[in-house]
C-alpha positions as CSV (number, residue, x, y, z in Angstrom):
1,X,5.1,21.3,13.4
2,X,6.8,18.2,11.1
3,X,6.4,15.8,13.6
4,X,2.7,17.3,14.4
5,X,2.3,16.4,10.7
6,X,3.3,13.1,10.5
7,X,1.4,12.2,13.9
8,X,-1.6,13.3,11.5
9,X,-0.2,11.5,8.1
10,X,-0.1,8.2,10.6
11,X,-3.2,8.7,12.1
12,X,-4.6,9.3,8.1
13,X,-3.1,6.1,6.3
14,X,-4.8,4.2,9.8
15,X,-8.1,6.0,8.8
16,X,-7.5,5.2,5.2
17,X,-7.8,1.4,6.0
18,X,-10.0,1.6,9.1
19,X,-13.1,4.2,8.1
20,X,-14.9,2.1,5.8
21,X,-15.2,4.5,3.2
22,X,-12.6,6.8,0.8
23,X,-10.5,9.9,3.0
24,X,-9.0,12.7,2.2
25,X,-6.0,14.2,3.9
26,X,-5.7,17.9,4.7
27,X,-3.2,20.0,2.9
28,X,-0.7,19.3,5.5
29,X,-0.9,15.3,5.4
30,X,-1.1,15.6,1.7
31,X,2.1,16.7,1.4
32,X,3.9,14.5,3.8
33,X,2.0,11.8,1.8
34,X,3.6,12.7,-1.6
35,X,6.9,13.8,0.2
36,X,6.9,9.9,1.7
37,X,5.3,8.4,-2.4
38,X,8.6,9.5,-3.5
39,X,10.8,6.6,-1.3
40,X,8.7,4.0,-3.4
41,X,10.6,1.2,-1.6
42,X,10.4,2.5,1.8
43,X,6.8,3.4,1.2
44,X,5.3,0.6,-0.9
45,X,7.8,-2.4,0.9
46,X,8.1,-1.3,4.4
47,X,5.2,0.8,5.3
48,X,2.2,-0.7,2.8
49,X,3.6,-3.9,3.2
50,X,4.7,-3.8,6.5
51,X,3.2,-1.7,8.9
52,X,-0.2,-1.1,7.5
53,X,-0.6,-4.7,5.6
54,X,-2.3,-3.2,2.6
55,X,-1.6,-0.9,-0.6
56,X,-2.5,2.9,-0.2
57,X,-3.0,4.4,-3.5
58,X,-2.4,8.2,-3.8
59,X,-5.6,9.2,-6.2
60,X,-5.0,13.3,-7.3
61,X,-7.7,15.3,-8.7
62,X,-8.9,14.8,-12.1
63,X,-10.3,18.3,-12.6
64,X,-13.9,16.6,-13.4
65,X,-16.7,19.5,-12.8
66,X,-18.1,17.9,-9.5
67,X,-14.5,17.0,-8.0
68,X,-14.4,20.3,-5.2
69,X,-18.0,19.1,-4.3
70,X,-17.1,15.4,-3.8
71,X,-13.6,15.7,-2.1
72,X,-14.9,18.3,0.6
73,X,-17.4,16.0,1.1
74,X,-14.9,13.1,1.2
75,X,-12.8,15.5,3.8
76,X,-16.1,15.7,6.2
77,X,-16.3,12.3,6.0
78,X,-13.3,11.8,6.9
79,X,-13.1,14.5,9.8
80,X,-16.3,12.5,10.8
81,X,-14.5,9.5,11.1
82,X,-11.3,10.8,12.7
83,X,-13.4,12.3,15.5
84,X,-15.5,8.4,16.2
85,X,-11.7,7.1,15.9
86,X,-9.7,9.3,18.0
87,X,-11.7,11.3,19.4
């Protein structure tokens, strides 16, 4: 299952810079993503930097009224976008 994960947390930070528009991981490759935030020098130096040549900002809720409505829709999107990607 881990390494089913971070197949998906790879295949999210690609669609993250590749999709055109802002993603939102599932529950599983949300918390690979904070588990890999906190190696800042591993994640910001070697893999921003490095392997996807840009800065991925993690952006958590704010707990606005409208912010269930706007990340599901952000996840659709994004499934959207996965599927026209990878099939």
């Amino acid at each position: 299952h881990a390494l089913a994960v971070i197949e998906e947390y790879k295949r999210f930070a690609f669609l993250a810079q590749a999709a055109g528009h802002p993603v939102t991981p599932s529950v599983a490759v949300d918390a690979a993503w904070h588990f890999h935030l906190q190696y800042t020098l591993e994640y910001w130096d070697v893999f921003c930097a490095g392997v996807l040549r840009a800065r991925l900002h993690h952006m958590p809720a704010t707990g606005a009224p409208d912010e269930g409505a706007v990340y599901a829709q952000r996840y659709r999107d994004t499934l959207d976008s996965y599927r026209r990607l990878f099939g």
